[in-house]
C-alpha positions as a Python dict, from the first residue, in 0.01 Angstrom:
ca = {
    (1, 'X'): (0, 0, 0),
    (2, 'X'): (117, -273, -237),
    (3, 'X'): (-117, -568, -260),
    (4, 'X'): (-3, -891, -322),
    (5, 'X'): (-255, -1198, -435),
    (6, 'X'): (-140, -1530, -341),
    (7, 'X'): (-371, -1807, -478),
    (8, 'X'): (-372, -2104, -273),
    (9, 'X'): (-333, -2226, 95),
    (10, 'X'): (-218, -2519, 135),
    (11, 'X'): (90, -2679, 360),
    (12, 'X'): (342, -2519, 131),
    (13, 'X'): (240, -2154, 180),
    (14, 'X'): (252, -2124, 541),
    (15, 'X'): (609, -2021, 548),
    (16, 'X'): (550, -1765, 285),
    (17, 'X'): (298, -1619, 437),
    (18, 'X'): (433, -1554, 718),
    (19, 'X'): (750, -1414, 562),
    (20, 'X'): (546, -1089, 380),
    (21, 'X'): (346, -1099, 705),
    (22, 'X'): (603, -1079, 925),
    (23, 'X'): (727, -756, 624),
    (24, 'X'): (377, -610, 564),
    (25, 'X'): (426, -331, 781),
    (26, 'X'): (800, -197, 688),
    (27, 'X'): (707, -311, 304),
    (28, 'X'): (342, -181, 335),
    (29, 'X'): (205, -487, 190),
    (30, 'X'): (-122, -643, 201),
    (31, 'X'): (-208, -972, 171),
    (32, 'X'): (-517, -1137, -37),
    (33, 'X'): (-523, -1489, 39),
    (34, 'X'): (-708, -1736, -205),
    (35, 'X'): (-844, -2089, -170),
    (36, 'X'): (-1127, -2282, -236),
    (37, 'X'): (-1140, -2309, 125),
    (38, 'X'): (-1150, -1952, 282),
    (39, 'X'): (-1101, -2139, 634),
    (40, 'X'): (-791, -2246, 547),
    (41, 'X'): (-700, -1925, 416),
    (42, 'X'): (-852, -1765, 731),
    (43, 'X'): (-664, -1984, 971),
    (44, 'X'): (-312, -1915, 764),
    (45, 'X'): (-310, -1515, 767),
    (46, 'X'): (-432, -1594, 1163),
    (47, 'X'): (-617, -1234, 1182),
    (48, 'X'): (-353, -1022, 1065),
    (49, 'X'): (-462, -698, 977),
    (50, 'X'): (-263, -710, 669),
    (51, 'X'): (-425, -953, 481),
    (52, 'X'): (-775, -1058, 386),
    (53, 'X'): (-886, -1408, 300),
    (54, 'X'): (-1155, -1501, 39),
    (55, 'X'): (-1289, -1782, -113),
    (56, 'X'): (-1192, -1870, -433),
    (57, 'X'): (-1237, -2157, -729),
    (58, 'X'): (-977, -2103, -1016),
    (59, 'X'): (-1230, -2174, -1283),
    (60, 'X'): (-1502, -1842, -1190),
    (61, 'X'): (-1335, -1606, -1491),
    (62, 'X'): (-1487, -1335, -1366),
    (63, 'X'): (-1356, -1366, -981),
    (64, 'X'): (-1024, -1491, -1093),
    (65, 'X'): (-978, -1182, -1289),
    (66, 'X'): (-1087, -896, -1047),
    (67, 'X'): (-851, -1033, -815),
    (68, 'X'): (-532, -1002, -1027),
    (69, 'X'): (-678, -671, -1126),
    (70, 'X'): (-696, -533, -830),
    (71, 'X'): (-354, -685, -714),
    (72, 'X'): (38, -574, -776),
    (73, 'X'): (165, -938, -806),
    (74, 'X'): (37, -1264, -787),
    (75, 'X'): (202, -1555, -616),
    (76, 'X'): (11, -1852, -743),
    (77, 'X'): (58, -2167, -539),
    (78, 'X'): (-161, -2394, -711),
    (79, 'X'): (-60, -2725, -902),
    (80, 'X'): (150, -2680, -1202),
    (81, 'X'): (-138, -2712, -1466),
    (82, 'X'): (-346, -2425, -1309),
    (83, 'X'): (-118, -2124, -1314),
    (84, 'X'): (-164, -2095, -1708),
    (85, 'X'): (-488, -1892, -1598),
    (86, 'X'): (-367, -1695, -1329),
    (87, 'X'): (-81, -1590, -1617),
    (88, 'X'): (-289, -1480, -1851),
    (89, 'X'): (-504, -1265, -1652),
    (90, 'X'): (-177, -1126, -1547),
    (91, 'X'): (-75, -1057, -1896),
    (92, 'X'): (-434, -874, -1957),
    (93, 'X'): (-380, -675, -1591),
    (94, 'X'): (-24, -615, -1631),
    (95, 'X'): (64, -789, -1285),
    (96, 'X'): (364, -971, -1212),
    (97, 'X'): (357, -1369, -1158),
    (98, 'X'): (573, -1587, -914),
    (99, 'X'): (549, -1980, -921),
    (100, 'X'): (737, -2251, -775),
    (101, 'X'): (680, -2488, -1090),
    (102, 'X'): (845, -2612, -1341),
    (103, 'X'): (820, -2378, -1679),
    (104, 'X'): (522, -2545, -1910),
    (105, 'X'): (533, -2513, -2303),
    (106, 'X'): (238, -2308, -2235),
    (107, 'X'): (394, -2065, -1987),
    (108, 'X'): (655, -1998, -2242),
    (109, 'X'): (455, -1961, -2464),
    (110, 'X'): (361, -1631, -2286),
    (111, 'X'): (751, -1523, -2267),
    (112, 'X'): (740, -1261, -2533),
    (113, 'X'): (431, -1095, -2401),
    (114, 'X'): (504, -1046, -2069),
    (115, 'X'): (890, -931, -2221),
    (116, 'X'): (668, -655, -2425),
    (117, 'X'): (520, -536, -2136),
    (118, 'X'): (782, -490, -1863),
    (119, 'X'): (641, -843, -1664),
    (120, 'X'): (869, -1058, -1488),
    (121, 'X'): (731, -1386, -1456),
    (122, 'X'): (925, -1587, -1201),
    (123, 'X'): (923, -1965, -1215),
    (124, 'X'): (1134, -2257, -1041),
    (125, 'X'): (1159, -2085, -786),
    (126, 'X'): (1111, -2299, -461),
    (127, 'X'): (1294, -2593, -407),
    (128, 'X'): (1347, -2826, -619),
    (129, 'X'): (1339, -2677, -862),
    (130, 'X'): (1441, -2353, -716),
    (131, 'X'): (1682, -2335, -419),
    (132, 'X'): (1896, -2638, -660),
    (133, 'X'): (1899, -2396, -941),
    (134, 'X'): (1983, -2073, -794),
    (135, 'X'): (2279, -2276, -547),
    (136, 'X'): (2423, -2487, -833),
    (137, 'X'): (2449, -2146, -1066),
    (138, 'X'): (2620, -1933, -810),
    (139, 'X'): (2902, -2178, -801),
    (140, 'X'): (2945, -2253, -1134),
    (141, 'X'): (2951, -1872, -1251),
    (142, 'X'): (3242, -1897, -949),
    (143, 'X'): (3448, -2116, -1162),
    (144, 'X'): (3367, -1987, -1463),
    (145, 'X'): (3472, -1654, -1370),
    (146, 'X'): (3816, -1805, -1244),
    (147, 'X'): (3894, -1977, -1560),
    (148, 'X'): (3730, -2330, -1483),
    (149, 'X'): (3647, -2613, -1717),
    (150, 'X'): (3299, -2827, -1590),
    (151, 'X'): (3371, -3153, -1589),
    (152, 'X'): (3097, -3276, -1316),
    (153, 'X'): (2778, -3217, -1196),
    (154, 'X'): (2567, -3435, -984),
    (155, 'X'): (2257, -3292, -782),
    (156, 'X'): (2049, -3435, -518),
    (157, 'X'): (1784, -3346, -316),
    (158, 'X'): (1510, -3550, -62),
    (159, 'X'): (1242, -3495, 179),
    (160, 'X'): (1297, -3674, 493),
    (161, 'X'): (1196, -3673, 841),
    (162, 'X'): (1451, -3525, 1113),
    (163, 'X'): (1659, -3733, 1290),
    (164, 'X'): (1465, -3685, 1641),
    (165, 'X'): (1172, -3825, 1456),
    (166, 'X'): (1346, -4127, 1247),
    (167, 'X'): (1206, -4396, 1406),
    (168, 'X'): (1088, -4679, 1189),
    (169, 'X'): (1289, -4912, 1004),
    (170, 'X'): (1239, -4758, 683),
    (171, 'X'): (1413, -4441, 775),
    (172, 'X'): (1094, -4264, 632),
    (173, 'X'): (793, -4070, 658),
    (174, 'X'): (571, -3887, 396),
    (175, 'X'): (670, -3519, 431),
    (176, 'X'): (504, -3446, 110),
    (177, 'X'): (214, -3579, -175),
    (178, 'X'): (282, -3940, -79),
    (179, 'X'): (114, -4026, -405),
    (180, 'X'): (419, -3882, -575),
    (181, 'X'): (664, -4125, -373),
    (182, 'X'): (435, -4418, -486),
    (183, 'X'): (431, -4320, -845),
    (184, 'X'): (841, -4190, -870),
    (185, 'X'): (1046, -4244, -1130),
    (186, 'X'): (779, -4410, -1373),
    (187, 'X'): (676, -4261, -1713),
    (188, 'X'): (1024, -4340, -1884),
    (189, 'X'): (1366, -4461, -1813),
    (190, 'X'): (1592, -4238, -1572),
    (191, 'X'): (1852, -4054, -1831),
    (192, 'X'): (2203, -3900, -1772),
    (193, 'X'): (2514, -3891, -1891),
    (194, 'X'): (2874, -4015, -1714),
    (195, 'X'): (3244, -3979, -1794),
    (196, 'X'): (3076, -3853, -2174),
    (197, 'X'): (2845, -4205, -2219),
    (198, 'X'): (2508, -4180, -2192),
    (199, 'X'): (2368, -4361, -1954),
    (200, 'X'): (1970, -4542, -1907),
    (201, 'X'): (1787, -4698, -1634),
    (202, 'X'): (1445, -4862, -1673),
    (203, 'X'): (1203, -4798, -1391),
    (204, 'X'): (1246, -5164, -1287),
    (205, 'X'): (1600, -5158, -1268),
    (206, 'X'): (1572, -4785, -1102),
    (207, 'X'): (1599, -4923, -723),
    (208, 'X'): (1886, -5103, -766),
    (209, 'X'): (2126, -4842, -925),
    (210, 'X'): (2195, -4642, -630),
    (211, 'X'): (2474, -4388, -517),
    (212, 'X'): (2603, -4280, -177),
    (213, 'X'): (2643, -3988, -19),
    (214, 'X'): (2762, -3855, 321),
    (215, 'X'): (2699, -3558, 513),
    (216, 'X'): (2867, -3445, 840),
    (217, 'X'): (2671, -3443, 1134),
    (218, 'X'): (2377, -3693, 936),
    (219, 'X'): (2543, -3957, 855),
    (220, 'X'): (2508, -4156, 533),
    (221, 'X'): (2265, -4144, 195),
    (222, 'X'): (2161, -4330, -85),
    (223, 'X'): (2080, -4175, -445),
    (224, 'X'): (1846, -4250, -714),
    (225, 'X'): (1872, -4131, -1035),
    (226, 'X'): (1571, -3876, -1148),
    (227, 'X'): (1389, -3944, -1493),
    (228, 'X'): (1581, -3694, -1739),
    (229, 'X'): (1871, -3521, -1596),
    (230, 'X'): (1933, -3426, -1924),
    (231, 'X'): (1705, -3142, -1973),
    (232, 'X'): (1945, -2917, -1735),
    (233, 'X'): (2266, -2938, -2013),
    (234, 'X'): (2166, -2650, -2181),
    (235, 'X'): (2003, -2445, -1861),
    (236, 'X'): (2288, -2513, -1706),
    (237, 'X'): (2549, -2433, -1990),
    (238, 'X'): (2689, -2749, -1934),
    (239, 'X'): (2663, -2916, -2311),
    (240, 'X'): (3045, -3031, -2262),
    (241, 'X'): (3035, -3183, -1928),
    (242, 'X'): (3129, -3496, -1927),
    (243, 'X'): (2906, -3607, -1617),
    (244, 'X'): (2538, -3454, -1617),
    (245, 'X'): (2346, -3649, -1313),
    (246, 'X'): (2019, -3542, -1067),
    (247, 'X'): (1912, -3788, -839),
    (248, 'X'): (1645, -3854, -517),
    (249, 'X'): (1774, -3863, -209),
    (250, 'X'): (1712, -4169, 64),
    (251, 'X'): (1832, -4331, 372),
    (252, 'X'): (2034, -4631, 295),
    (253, 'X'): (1863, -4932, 223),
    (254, 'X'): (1487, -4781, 150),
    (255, 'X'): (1538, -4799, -241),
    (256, 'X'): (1648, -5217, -205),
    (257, 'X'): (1314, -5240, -15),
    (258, 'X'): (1111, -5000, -192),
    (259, 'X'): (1209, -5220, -462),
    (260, 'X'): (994, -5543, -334),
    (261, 'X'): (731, -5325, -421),
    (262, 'X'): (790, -5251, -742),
    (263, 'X'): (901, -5612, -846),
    (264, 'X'): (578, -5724, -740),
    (265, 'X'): (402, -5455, -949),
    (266, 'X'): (220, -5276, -620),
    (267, 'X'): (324, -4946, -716),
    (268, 'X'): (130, -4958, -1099),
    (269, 'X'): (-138, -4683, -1164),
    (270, 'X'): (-232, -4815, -1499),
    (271, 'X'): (-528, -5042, -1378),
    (272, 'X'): (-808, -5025, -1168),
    (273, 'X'): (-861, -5328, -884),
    (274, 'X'): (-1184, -5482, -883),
    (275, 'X'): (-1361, -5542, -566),
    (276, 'X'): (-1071, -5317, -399),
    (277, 'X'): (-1304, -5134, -121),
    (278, 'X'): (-1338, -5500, -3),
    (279, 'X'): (-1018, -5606, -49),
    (280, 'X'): (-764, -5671, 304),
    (281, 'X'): (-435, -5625, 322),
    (282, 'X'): (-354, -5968, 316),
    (283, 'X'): (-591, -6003, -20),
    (284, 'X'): (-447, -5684, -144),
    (285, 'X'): (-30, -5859, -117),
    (286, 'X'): (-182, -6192, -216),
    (287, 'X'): (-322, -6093, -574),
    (288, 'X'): (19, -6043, -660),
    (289, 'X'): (176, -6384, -568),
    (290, 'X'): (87, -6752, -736),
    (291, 'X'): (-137, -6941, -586),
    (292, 'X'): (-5, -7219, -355),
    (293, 'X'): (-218, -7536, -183),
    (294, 'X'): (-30, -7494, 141),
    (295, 'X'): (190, -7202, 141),
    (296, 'X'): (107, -6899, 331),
    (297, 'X'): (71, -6544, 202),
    (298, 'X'): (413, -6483, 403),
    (299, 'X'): (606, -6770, 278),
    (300, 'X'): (513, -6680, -89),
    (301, 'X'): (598, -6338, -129),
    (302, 'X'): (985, -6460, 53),
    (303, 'X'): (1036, -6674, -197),
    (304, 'X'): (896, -6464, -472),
    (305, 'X'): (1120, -6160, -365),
    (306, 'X'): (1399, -6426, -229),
    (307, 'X'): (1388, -6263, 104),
    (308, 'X'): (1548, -6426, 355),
    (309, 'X'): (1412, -6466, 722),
    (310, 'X'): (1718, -6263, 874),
    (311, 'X'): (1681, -6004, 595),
    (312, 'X'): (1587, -5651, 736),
    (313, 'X'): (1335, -5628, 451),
    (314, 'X'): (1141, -5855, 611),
    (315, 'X'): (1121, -5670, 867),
    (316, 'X'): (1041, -5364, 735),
    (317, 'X'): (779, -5523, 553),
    (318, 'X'): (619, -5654, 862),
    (319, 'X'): (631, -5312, 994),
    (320, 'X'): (373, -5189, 773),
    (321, 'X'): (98, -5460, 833),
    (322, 'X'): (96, -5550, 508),
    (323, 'X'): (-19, -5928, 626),
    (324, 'X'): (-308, -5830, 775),
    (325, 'X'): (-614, -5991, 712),
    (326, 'X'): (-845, -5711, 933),
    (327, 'X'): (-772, -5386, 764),
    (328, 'X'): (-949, -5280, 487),
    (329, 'X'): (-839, -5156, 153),
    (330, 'X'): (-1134, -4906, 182),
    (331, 'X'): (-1109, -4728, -166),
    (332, 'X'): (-1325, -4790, -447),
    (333, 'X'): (-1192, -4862, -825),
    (334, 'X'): (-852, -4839, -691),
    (335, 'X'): (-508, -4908, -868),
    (336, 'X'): (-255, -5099, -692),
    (337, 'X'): (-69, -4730, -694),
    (338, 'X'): (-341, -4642, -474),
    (339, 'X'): (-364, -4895, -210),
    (340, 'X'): (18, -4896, -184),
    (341, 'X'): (-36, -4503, -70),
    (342, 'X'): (-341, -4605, 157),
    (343, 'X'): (-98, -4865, 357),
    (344, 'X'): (187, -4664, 354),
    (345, 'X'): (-36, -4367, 498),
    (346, 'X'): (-74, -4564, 758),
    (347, 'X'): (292, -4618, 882),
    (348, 'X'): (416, -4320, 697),
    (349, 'X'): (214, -4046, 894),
    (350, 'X'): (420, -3780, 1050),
    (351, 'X'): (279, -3770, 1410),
    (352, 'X'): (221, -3417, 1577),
    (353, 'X'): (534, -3406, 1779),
    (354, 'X'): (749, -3500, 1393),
    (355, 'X'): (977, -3255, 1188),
    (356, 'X'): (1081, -3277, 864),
    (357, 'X'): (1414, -3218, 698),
    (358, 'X'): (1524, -3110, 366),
    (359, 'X'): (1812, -3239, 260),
    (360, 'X'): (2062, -3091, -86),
    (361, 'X'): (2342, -3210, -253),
    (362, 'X'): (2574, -3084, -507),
    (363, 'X'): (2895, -3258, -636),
    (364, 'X'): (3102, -2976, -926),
    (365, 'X'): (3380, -3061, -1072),
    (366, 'X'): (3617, -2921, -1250),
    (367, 'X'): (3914, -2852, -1428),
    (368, 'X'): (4095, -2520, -1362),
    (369, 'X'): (4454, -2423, -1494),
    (370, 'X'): (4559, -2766, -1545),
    (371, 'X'): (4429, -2891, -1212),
    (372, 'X'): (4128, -3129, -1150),
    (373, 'X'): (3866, -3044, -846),
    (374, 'X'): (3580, -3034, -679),
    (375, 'X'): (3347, -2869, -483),
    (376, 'X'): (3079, -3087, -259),
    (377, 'X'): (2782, -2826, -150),
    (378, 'X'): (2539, -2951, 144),
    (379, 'X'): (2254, -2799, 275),
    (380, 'X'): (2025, -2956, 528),
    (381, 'X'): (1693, -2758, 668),
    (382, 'X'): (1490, -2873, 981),
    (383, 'X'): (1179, -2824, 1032),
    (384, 'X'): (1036, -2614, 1318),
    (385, 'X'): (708, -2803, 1335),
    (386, 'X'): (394, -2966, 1160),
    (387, 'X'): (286, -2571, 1054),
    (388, 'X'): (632, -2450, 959),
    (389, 'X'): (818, -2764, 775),
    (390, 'X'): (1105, -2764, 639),
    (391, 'X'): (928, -2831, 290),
    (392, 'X'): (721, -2533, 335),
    (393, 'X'): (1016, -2319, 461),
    (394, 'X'): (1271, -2457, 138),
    (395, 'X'): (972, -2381, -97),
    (396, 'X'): (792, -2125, 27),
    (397, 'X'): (1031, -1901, 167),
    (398, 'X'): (1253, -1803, -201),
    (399, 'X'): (894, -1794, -344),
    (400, 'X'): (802, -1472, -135),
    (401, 'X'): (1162, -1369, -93),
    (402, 'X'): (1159, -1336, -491),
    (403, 'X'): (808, -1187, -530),
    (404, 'X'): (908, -877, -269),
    (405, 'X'): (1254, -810, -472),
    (406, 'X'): (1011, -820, -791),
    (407, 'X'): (804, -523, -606),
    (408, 'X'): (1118, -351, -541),
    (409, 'X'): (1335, -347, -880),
    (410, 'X'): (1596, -534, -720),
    (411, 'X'): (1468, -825, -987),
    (412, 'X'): (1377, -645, -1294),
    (413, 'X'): (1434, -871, -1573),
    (414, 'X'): (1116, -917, -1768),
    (415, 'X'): (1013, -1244, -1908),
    (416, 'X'): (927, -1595, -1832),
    (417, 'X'): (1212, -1703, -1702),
    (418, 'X'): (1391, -1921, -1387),
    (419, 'X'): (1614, -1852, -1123),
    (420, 'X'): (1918, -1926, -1326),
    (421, 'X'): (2078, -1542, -1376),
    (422, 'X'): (2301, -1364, -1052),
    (423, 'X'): (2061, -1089, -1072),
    (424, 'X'): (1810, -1359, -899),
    (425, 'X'): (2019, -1613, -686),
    (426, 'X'): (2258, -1386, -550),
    (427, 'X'): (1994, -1196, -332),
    (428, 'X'): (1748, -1461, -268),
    (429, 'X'): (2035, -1725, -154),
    (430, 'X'): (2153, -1435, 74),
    (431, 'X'): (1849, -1410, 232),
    (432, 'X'): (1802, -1762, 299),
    (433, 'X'): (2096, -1775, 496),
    (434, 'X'): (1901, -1574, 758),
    (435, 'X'): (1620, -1833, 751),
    (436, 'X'): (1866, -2108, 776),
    (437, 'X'): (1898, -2211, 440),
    (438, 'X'): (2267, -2236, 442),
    (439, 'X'): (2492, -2454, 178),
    (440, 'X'): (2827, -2579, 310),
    (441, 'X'): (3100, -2615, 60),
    (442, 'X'): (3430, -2719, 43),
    (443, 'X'): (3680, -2860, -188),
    (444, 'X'): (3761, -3212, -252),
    (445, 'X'): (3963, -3447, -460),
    (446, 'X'): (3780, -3466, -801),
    (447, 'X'): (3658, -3840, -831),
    (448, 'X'): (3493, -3888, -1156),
    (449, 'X'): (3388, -4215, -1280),
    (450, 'X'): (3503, -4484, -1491),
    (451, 'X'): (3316, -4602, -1771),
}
């Protein structure tokens, strides 16, 4: 019996779960569940007689440590800034590690330990980051292996709610941590580079600088650009292409709206609100708009935003009950960041009957024996249900996928390291084809840019 510890329950592991569930008996795995909240552990292995779920705070040493011990690999599902712990403890057990987060400086800082002692240490390795690595890699070691120069490479990816279940103006719903919606793309400007020119966007200017995309069968996208695209030159190998962009993906119009909201400064987490339990709605829209003898709440934020009356902004705005004067703000020593989320959260909520979609894009081009092309790669993923998103199915799902090819030497590279090598994507992008996960390509005219 191999015994596998994965450390944390929350929406995202209910898909993997289920996966080395659904494999515990052919693998013979067993399952130790973790979570601060054993009932939530409890109700995701569902009485399986593979798996055991315990209670579990990340800071008891002494816990945290018999349970790696006592385990063959550890999937730790955690936030980012917890699984430096987890990896230590696997470095003093010799256990494997899987994580879908991005690579800290202190995680690599643990590279040449875990190289020393045979440990593979598997990050990046859900969805974004994950599934984008592993699907952008296996087509440009394609062309590279033909021959190919890289000219292009744009990536996007978005959380979104499924068609059946699109049905408010803002072609949106929170699928996932709506505070990181609220807070995206702030902490620096967005950074990329096109046609060999580097290229800048301040966050206010962010919203406005959009691209669009269209996939058959879904119709059409909009693009924003993420904060440092940059970062992926050298992962990538792609130092001498001359377009390097990764970008958010919308329905059209939400980032020209989203950007009211912004403008008026609602989506700042800098400062705290006084009074803001007490606060309305109403209060909550007014504090951001000059005072006026006469003019209504309504009338000032149109003219402040120069919104016009037939403007579908308006109406989305509407939509949210921002105006009014009944509901509560509710949260004490809030930033406007934070009451923004509470009155979204309100609109935003998927209902029970609601699915999710994932939705991927990849634009590669390139140059290849004197030709220019390109190769558009889509992937869109439903979800089955509130339990099973797609979210939890795109980042769960390569996370356990990974961690049982770890167990069985088909991954054996040691090291901290991402999904980035053939070794890695080439069997775990298989597999997800059986789950669904499935990227279309196919060759277009290469477009470029100008400058």
């Amino acid at each position: 019996m191999r015994n596998i510890l994965i450390v944390g329950a929350g929406r995202s592991a209910s898909s993997l779960i289920k996966y080395l569930l659904d494999k515990a008996e052919t693998e013979q795995l067993h399952l130790t569940v973790a979570d601060l909240s054993v009932e939530l552990a409890q109700k995701k292995i569902n009485n399986h007689q593979a798996a055991t779920a315990v209670a579990f705070d990340i800071h008891d040493a002494a816990s945290r440590s018999k349970l790696v011990s006592e385990s063959d690999l550890v999937i730790s599902m955690l936030p980012a800034h917890l699984h430096i712990e987890l990896a230590k403890d696997c470095l003093k057990h010799s256990k494997h590690l899987v994580t879908a987060s991005y690579i800290s400086d202190g995680m690599q800082a643990l590279n040449q330990e875990a190289i020393e002692k045979g440990l593979v240490f598997m990050n990046e390795i859900g969805l974004d980051p994950g599934i984008d690595h592993m699907s952008a890699m296996k087509i440009i070691d394609e062309i590279r292996a033909k021959g190919g120069k890289m000219l292009l490479f744009e990536s996007f990816c978005g959380g979104l709610v499924a068609p059946e279940s699109d049905n408010n103006l803002w072609n949106y719903k929170f699928t996932w941590a709506p505070r990181n919606v609220v807070l995206a793309g702030q902490g620096g400007a967005a950074k990329f580079i096109q046609e060999g020119t580097y290229k800048y966007i301040p966050y206010h200017k962010l919203f406005r600088r959009t691209e669009f995309l269209e996939i058959d069968g879904f119709g059409r996208f909009e693009g924003y650009a993420n904060r440092d695209s940059l970062k992926y030159r050298e992962v990538y190998g792609l130092q001498d292409a001359l377009t390097l962009y990764r970008g958010t993906i919308r329905r059209v119009g939400f980032s020209r709206a989203w950007n009211v909201f912004v403008q008026l400064g609602m989506t700042d987490d800098s400062y705290i609100i006084d009074n803001s339990e007490q606060l309305s709605y109403r209060e909550f829209v007014n504090l951001f708009l000059p005072h006026h003898p006469s003019d209504s709440v309504e009338i000032k934020l149109r003219l402040n935003a120069g919104i016009e009356q037939d403007d579908v902004i308006w109406d989305k705005l509407q939509e949210l009950d921002l105006f009014n004067p009944n509901k509560i703000v509710g949260i004490k020593n809030a930033t406007p960041a934070m009451i923004l989320e509470k009155i979204l959260s309100d609109s935003w909520k998927l209902s029970e009957d609601d699915t999710d979609m994932i939705v991927m894009y990849h634009k590669i081009g390139y140059e290849l024996e004197g030709k220019k092309e390109q190769i558009d790669a889509t992937m869109v993923c439903l979800g089955d249900d509130q339990t099973y998103t797609a979210m939890a199915k795109t980042v769960g799902l390569p996370v356990a996928i990974s961690a049982l090819m770890i167990l069985n030497k088909v991954i054996t590279t040691p090291g901290v390291q991402l999904p980035i090598a053939k070794e890695v994507y080439e069997p775990v992008l298989q597999e997800l084809e059986q789950h669904g996960v499935i990227f279309n390509e196919k060759v277009v005219d290469y477009k470029g840019y100008g400058n």
